[in-house]
PAFIBA-59224 format. One record per residue: residue number from 1; residue in three letters; x, y, z of N, C-alpha, C, O in turn. Coordinates in nm, 3 decimals, m for minus. Atoms other than C-alpha are relative to their C-alpha. Example, Ala and Ser with C-alpha at 12.3 -4.5 7.8 and 13.67 -1.06 7.14 Angstrom:
{rec 1,ALA,{0.089,m0.119,0.000},{1.230,m0.450,0.780},{0.090,0.120,0.000},{0.194,0.118,0.066}} {rec 2,SER,{m0.082,m0.119,m0.006},{1.367,m0.106,0.714},{m0.077,0.109,0.073},{m0.026,0.220,0.090}} 
//
This chain:
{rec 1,UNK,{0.121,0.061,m0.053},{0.995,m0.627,m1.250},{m0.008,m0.143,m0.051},{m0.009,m0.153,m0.173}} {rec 2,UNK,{0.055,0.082,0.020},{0.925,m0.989,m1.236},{m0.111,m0.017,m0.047},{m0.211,0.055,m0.042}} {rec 3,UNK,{0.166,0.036,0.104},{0.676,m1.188,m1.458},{m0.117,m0.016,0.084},{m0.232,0.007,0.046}} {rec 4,UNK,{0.104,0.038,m0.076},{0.490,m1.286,m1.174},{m0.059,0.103,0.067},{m0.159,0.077,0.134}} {rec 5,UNK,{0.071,m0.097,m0.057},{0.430,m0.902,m1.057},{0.004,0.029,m0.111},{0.095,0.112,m0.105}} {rec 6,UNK,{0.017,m0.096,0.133},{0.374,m0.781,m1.453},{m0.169,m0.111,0.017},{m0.276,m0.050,0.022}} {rec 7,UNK,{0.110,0.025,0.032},{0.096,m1.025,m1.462},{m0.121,0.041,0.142},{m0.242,0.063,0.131}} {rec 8,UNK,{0.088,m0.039,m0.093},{m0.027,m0.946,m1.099},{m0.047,0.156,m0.019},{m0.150,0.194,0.036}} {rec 9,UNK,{0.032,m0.152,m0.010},{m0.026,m0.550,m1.189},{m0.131,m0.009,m0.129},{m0.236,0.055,m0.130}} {rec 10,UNK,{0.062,m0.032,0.138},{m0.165,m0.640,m1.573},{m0.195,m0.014,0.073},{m0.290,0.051,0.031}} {rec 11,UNK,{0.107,0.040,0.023},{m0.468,m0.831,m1.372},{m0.104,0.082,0.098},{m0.226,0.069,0.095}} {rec 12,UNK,{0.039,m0.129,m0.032},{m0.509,m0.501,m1.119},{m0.076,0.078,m0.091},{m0.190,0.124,m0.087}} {rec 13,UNK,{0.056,m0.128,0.131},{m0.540,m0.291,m1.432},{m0.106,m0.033,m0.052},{m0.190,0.057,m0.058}} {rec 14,UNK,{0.126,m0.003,0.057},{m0.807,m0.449,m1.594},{m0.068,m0.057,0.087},{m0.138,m0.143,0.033}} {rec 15,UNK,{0.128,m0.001,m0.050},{m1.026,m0.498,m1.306},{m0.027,0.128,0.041},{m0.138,0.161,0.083}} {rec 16,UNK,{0.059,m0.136,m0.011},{m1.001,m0.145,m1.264},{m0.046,0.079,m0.022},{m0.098,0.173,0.036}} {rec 17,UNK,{0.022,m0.054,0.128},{m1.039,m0.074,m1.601},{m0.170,m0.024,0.012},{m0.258,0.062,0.020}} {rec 18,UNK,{0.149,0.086,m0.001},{m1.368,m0.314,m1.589},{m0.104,0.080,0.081},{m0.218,0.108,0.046}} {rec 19,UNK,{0.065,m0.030,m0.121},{m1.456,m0.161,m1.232},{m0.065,0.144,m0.042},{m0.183,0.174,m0.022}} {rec 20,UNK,{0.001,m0.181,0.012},{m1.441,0.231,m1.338},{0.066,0.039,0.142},{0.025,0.149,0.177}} {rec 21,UNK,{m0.039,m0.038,m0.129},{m1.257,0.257,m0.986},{0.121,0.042,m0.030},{0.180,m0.011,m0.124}} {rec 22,UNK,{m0.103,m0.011,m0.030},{m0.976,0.411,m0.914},{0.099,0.001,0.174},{0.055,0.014,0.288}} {rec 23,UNK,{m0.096,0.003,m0.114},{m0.640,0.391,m0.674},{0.119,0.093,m0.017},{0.177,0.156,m0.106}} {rec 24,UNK,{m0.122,m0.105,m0.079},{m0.392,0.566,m0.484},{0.094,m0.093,0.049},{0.070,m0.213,0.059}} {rec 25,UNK,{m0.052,0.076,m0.066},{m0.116,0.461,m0.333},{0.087,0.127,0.116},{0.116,0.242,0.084}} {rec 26,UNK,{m0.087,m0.065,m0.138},{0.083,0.584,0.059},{0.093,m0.096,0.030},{0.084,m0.206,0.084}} {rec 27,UNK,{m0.138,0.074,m0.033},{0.397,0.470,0.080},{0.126,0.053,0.105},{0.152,0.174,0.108}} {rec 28,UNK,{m0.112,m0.076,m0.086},{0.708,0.509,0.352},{0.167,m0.105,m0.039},{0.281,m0.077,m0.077}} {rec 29,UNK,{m0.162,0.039,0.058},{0.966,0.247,0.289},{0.031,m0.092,m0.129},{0.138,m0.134,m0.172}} {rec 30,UNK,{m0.039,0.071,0.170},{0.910,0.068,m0.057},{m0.033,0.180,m0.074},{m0.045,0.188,m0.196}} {rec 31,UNK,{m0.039,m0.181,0.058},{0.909,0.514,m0.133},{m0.026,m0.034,m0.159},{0.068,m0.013,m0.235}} {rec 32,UNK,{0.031,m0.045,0.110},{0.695,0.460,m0.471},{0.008,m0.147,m0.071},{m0.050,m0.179,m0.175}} {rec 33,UNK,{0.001,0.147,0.070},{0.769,0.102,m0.550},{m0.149,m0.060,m0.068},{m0.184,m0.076,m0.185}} {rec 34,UNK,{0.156,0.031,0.045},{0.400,m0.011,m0.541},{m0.035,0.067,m0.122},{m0.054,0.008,m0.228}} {rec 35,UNK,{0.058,m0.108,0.099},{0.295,0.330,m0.739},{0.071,m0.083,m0.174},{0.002,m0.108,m0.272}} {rec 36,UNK,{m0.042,0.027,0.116},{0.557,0.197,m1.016},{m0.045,m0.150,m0.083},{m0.033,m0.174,m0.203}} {rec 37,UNK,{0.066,0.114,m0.002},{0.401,m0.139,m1.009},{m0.090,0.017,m0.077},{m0.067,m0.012,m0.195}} {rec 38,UNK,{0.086,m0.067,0.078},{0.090,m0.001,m1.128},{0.006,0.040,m0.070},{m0.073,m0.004,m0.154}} {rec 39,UNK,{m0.007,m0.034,0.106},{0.212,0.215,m1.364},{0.065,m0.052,m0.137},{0.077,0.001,m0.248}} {rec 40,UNK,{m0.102,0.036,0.127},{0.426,m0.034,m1.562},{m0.110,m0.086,m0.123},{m0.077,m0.146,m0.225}} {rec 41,UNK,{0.100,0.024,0.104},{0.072,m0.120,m1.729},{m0.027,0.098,m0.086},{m0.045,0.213,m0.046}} {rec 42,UNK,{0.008,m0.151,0.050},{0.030,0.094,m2.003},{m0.161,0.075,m0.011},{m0.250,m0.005,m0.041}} {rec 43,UNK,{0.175,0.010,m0.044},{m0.341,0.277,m1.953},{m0.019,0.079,0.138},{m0.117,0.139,0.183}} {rec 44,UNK,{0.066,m0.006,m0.124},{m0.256,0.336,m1.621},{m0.055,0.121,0.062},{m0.096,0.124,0.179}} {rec 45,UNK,{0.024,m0.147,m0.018},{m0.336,0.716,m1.629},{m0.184,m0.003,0.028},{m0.253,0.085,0.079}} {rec 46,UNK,{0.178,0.013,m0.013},{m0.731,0.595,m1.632},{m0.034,m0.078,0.130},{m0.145,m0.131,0.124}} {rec 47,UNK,{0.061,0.059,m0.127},{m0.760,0.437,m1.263},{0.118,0.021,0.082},{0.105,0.003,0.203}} {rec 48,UNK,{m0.108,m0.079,m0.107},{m0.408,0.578,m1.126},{m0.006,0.125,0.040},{0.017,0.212,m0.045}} {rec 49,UNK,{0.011,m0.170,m0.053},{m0.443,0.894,m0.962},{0.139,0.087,0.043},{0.168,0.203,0.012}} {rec 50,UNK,{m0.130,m0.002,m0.056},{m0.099,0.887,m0.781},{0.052,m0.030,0.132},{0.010,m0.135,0.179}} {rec 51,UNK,{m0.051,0.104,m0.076},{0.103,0.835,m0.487},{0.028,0.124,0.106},{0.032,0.244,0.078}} {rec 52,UNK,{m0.086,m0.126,m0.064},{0.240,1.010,m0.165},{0.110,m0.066,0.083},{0.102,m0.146,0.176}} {rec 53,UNK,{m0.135,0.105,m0.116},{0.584,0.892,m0.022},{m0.011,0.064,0.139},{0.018,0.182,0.154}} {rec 54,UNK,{m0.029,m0.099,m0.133},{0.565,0.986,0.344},{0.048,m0.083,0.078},{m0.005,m0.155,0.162}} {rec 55,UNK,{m0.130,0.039,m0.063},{0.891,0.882,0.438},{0.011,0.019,0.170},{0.053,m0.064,0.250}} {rec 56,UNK,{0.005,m0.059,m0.126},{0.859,1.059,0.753},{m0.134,0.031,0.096},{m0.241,0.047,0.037}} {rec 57,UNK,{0.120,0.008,m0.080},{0.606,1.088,1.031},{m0.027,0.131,m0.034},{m0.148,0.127,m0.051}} {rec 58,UNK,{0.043,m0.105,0.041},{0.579,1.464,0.930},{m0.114,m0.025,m0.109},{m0.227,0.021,m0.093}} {rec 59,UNK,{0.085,m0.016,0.082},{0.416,1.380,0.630},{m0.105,m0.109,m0.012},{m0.191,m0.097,m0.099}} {rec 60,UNK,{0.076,0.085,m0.026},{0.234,1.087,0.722},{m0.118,0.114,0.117},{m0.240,0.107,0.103}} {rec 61,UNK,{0.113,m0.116,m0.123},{0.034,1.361,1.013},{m0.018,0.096,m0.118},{m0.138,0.096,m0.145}} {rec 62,UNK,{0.070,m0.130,0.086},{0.017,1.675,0.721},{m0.080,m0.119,m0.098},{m0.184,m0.172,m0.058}} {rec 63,UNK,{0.089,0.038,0.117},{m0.093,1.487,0.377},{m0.092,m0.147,0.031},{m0.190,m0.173,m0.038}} {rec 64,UNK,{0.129,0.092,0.038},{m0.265,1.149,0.492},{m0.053,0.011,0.143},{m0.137,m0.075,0.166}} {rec 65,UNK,{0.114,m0.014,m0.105},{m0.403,1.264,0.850},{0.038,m0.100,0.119},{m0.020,m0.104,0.227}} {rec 66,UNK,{m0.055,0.105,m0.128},{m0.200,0.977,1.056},{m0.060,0.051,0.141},{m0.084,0.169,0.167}} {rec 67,UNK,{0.012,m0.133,m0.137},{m0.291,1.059,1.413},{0.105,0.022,0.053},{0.155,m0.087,0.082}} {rec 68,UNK,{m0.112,m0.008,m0.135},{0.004,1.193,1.638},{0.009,m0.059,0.099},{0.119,m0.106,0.129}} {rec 69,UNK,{0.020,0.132,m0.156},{m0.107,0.985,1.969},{0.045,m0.091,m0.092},{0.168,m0.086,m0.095}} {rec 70,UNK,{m0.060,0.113,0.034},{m0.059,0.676,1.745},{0.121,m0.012,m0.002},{0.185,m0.096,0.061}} {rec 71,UNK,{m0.124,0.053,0.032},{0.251,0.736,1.597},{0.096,0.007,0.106},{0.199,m0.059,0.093}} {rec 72,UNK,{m0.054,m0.041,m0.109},{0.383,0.865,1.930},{m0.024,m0.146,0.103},{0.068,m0.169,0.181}} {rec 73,UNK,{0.016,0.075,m0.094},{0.232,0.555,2.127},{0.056,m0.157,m0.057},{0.115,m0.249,0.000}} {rec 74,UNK,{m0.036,0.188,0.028},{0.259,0.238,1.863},{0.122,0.076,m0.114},{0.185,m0.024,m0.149}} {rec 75,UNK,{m0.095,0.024,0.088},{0.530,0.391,1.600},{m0.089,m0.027,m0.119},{m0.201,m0.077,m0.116}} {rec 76,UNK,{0.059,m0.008,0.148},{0.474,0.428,1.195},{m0.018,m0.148,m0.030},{m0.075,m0.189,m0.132}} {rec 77,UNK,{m0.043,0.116,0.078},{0.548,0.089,1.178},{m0.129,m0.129,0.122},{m0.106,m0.196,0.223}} {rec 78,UNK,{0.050,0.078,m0.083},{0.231,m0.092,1.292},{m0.161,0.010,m0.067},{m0.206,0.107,m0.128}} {rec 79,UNK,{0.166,0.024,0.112},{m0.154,m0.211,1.138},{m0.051,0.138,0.004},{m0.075,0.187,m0.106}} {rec 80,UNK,{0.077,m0.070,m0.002},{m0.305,0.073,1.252},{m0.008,0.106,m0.087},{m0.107,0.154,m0.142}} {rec 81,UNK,{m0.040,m0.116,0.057},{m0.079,0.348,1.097},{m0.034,m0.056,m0.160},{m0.092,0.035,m0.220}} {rec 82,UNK,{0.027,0.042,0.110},{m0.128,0.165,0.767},{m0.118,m0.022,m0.006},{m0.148,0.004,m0.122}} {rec 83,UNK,{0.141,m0.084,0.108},{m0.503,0.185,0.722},{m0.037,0.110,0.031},{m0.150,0.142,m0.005}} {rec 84,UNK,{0.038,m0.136,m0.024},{m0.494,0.531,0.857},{0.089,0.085,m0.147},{0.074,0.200,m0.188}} {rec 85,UNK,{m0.102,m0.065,0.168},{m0.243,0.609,0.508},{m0.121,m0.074,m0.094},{m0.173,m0.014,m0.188}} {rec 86,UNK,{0.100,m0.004,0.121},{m0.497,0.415,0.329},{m0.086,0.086,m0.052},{m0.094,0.109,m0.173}} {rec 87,UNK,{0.109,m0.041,m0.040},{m0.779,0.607,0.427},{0.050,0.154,m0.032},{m0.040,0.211,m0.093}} {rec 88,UNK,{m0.079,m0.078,0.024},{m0.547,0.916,0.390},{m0.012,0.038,m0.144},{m0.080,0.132,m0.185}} {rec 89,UNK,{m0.021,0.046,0.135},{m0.459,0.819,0.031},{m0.144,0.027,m0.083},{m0.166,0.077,m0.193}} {rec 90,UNK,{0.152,0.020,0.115},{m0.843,0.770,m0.062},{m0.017,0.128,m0.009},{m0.016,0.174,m0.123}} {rec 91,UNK,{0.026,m0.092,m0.019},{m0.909,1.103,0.086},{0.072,0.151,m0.040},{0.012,0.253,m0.074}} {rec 92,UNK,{m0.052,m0.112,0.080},{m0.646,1.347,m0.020},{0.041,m0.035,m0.172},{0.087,0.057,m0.240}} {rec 93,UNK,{0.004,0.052,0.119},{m0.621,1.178,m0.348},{m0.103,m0.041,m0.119},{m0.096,m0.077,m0.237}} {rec 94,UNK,{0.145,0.030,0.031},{m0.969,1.133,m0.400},{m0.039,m0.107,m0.119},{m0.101,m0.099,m0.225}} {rec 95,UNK,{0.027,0.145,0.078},{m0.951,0.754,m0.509},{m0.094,m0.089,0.088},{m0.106,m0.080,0.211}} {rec 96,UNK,{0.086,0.103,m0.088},{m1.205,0.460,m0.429},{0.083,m0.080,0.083},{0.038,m0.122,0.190}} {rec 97,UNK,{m0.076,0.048,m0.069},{m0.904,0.300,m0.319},{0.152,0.013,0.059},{0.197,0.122,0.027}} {rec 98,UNK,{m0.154,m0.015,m0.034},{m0.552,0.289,m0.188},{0.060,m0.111,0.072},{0.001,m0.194,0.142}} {rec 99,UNK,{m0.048,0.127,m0.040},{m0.291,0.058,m0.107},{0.134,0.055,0.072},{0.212,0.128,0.010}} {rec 100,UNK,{m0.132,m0.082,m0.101},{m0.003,0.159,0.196},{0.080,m0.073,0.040},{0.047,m0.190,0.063}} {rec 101,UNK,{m0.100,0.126,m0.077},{0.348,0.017,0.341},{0.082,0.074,0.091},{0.171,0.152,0.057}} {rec 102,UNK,{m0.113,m0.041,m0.079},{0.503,0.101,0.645},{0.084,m0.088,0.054},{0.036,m0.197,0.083}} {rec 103,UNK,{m0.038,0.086,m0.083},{0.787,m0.047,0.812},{0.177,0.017,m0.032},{0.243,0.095,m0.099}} {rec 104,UNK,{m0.183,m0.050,0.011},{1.178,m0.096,0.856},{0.072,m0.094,m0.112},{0.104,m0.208,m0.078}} {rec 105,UNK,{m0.034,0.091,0.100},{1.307,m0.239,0.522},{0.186,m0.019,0.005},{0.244,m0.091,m0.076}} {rec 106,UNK,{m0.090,0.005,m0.006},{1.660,m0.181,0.647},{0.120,0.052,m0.078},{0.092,0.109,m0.184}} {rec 107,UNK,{m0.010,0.127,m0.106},{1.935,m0.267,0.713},{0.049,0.052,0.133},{0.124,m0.011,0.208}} {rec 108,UNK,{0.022,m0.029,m0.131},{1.900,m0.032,1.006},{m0.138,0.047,0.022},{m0.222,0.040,m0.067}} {rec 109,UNK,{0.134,m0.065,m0.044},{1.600,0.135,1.210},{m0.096,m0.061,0.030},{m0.202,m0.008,0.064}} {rec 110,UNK,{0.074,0.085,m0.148},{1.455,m0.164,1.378},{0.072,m0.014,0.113},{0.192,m0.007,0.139}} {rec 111,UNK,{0.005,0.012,m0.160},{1.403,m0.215,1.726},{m0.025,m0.145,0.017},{m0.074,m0.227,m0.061}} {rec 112,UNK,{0.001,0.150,m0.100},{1.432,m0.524,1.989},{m0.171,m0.033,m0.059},{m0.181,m0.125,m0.141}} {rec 113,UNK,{0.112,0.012,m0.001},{1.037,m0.504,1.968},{m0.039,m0.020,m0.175},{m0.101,m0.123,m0.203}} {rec 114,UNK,{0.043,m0.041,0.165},{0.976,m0.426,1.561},{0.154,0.021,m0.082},{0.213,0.122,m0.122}} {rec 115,UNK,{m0.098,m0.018,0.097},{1.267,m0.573,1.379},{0.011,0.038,m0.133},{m0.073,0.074,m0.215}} {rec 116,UNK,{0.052,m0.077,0.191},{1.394,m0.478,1.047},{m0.023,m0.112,m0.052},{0.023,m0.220,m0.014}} {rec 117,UNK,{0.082,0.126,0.113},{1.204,m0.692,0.778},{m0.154,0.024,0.055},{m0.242,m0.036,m0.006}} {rec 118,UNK,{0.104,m0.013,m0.064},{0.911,m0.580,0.997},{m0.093,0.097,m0.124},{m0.032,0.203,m0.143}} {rec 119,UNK,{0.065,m0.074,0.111},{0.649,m0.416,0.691},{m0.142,m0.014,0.000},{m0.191,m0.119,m0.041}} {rec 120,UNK,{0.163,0.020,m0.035},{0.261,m0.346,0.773},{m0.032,0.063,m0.189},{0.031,0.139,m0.263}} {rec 121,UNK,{m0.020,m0.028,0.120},{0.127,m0.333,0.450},{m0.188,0.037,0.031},{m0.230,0.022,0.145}} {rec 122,UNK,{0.114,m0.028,m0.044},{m0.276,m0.220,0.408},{m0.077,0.039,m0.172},{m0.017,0.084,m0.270}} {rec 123,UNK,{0.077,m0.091,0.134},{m0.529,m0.114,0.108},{m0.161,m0.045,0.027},{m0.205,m0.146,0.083}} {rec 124,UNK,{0.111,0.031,m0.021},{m0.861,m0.092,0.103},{m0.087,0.153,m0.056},{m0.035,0.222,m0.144}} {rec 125,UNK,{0.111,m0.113,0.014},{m1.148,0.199,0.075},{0.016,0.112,0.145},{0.103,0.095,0.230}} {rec 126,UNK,{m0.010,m0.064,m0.102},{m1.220,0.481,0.325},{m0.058,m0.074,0.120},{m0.012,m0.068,0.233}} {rec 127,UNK,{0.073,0.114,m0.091},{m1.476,0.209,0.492},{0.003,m0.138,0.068},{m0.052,m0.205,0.156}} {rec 128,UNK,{m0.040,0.168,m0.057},{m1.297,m0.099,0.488},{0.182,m0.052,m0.066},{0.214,m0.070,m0.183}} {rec 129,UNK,{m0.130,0.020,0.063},{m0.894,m0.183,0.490},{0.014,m0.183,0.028},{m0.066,m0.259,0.084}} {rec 130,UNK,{m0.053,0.133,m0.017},{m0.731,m0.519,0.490},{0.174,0.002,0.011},{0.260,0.051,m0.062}} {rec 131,UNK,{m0.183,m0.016,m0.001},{m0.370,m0.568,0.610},{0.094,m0.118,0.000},{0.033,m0.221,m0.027}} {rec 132,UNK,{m0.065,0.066,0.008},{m0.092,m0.768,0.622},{0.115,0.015,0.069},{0.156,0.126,0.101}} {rec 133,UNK,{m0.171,m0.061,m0.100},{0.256,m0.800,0.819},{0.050,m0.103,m0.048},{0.022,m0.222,m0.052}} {rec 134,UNK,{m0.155,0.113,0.107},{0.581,m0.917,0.610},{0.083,0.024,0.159},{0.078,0.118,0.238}} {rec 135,UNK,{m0.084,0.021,m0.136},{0.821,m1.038,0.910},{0.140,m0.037,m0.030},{0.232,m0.002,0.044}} {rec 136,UNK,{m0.142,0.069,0.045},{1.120,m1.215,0.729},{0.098,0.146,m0.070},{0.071,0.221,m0.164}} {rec 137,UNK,{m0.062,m0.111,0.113},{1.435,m0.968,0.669},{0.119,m0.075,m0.083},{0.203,m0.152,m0.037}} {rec 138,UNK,{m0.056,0.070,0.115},{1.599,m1.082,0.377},{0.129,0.127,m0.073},{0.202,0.099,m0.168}} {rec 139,UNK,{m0.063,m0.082,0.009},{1.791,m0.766,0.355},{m0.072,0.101,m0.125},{m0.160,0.065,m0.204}} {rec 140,UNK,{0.112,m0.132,0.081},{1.666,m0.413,0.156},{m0.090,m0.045,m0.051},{m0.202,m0.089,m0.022}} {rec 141,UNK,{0.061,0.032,0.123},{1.636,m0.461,m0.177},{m0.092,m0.144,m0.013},{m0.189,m0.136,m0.089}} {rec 142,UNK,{0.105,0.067,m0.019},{1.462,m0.802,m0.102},{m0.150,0.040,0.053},{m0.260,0.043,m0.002}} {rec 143,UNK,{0.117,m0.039,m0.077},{1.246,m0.691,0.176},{m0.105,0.079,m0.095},{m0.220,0.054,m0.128}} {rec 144,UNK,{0.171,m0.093,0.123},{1.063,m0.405,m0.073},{m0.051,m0.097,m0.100},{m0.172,m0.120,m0.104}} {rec 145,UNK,{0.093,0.079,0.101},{1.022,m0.654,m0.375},{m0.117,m0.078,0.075},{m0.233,m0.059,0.039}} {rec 146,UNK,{0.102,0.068,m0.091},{0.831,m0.885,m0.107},{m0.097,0.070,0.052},{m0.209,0.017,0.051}} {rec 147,UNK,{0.065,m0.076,m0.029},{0.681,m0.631,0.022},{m0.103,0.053,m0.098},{m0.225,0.055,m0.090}} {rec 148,UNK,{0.073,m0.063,0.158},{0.573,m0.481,m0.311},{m0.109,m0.093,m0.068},{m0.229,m0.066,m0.073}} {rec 149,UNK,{0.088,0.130,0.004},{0.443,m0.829,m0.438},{m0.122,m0.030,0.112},{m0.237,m0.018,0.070}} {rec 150,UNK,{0.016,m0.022,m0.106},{0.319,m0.863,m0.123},{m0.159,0.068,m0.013},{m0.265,0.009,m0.027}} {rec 151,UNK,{0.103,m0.152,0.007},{0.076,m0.537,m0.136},{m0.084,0.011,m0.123},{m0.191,0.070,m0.107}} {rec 152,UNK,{0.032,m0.027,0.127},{m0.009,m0.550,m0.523},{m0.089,m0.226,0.004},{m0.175,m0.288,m0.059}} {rec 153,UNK,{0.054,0.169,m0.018},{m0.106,m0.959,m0.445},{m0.137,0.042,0.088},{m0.246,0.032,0.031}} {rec 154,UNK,{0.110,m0.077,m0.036},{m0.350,m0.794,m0.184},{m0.068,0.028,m0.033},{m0.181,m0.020,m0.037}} {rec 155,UNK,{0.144,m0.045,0.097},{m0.505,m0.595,m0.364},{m0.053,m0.012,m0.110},{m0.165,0.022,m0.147}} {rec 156,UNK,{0.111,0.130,0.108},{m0.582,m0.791,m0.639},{m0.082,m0.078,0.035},{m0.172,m0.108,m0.044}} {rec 157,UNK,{0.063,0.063,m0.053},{m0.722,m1.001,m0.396},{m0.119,0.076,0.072},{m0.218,0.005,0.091}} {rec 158,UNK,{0.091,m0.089,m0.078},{m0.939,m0.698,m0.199},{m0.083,0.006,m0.145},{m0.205,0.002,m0.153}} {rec 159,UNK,{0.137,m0.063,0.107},{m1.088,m0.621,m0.537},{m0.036,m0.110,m0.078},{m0.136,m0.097,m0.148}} {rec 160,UNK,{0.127,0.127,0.039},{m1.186,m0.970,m0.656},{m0.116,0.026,0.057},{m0.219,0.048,m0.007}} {rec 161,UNK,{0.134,0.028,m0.107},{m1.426,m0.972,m0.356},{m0.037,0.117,m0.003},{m0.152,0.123,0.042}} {rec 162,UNK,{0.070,m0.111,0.046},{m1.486,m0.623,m0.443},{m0.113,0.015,m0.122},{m0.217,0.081,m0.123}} {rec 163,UNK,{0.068,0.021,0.152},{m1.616,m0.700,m0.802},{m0.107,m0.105,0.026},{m0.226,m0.091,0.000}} {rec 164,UNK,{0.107,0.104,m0.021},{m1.773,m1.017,m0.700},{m0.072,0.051,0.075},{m0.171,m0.017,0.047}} {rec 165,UNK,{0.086,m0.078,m0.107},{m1.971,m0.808,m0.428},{m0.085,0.086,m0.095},{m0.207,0.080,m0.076}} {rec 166,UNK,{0.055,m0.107,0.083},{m2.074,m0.549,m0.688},{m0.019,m0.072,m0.125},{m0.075,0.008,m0.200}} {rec 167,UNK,{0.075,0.053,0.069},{m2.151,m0.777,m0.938},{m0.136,m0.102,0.026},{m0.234,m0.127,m0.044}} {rec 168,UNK,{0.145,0.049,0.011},{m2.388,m0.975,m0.788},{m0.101,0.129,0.090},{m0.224,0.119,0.084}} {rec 169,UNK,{0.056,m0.089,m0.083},{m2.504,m0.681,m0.564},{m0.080,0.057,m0.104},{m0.156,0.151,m0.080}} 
//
């Protein structure tokens, strides 16, 4: 792990710590990356709950509730399916939050339409997600770190404006 994602996870942890909130994470092709992100703070057993890889559209429809029409009409790999894993995540995991990545990290299994490097990324609450789309493929092992950064940069950023909301609220 880079310095620049040890200090982005360290400054996760203690607003979570601060918050009393906790997170989840739904993952399909960084398969746990994020989750390890999080946990390389030590602590993190007090606002980590855990993670669900759902590699596959099977388990994206059983454990986080995906719908079938979607993935059947737009594919795993697209905004929607990623705050439906958030929302998933909060709910079978029973965290305030969660943070999700679908997409083709390669260096096969994109399409003409949704090349590989293509990565919807998402986190948020059951009430409100925020997403993102990584587009550049840089090949695998790039694509997830970016991705990873990426997602964990997010939601450091979702829960500033979370804290600042609930602190002056």
């Amino acid at each position: 792990m880079d310095f620049e994602s040890k200090i982005i996870s360290r400054e996760v942890s203690q607003l979570l710590w601060e918050m009393e909130k906790t997170v989840s994470t739904a993952e399909s092709c960084t398969g746990g990356r994020i989750a390890e992100s999080i946990i390389a703070v030590p602590g993190a057993s007090k606002y980590f709950k855990g993670g669900i890889i759902s590699y596959v559209d099977e388990i994206k429809k059983s454990l986080l509730g995906v719908d079938e029409e979607l993935l059947a009409e737009k594919t795993a790999v697209c905004e929607e399916v990623a705050c439906q894993m958030v929302k998933g995540a909060c709910k079978s995991l029973n965290t305030d939050y969660a943070i999700a990545a679908t997409g083709f990290a390669g260096p096969g299994g994109g399409t003409k339409e949704i090349p590989v490097g293509t990565i919807w990324l998402a986190c948020g609450t059951l009430d409100k997600q925020v997403t993102m789309k990584v587009e550049e493929d840089h090949g695998r092992d790039i694509n997830l770190a970016i991705a990873t950064n990426k997602a964990m940069q997010m939601f450091l950023d979702f829960l500033k404006t979370e804290n600042k909301t609930e602190v002056e609220g």
